[in-house]
N, C-alpha and C positions, 0 to 999 in steps of 0.2 A: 790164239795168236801164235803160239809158238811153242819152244821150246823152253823151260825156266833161263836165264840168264849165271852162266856159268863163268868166274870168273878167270882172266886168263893170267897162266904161271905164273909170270914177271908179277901181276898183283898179290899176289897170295905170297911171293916171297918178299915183297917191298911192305907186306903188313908184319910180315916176321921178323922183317930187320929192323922196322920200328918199336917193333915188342920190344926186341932185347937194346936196342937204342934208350929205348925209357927207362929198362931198369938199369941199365947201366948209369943212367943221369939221375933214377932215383937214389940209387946207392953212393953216387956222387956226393948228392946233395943231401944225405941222410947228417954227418956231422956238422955242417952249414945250421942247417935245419935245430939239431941241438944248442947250438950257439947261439943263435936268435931266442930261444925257448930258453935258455940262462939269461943271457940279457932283459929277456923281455920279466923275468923276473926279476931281479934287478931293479930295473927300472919302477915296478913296483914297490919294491921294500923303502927305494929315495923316495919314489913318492910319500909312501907312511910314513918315514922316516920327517921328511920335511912337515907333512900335516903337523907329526906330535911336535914339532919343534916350536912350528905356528900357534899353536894352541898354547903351548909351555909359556911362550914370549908374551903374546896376550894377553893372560893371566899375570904375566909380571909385570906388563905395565897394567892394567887393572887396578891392581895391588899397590902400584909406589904410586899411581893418579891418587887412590883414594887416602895413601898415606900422606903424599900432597895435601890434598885437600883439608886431613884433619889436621896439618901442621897449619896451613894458612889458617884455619877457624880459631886455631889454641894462639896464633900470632894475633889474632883482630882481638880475643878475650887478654892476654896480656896487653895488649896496648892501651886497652880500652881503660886497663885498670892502674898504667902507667898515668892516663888523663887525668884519672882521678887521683890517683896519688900527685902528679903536679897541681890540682887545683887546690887542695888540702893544701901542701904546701906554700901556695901563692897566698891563699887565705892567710895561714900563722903568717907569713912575713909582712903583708898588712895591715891586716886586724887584730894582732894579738901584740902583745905590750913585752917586750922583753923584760921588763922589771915583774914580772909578775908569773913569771915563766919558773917553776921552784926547781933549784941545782938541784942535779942528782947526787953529782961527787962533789 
């Protein structure tokens, strides 16, 4: 066919002026670049940061539920023993004979 395809001047200087185009916008963008790369660390530490908080909090409500829980049980066991101390009660006041009740003092 021919001859190889040779490129003409204007091309071969319009690839050179983009070379140094690039690195001048890579050099630009090099601090840019650092900044996102702090941030973006950053942004991970909140992240960890917030996990261990979630997890921390968790665990404390966990902890006051289940201390909840063993106060309402120790509230149903004293009540239960409130009942019974009123029914004793109700009883002597009924069925027990105050004359026959011996003074202490």
């Amino acid at each position: 066919m021919g001859e190889p395809a040779v490129p003409l001047p204007w091309v071969a200087q319009l690839f050179a002026i983009l070379t140094a185009v690039w690195a001048t916008v890579k050099t630009a963008l090099q601090p840019l670049q650092e900044q996102v790369d702090k941030l973006t660390k950053e942004v991970q530490e909140l992240r960890d940061d917030q996990e261990k908080l979630r997890t921390a909090f968790e665990g404390e409500c966990t902890v006051t539920f289940l201390h909840n829980k063993a106060v309402v049980a120790h509230m149903k066991g004293v009540n239960e023993q409130l009942e019974e101390i009123k029914k004793t009660l109700d009883y002597f006041k009924t069925e027990v004979d105050p004359q026959k009740i011996p003074k202490i003092f």
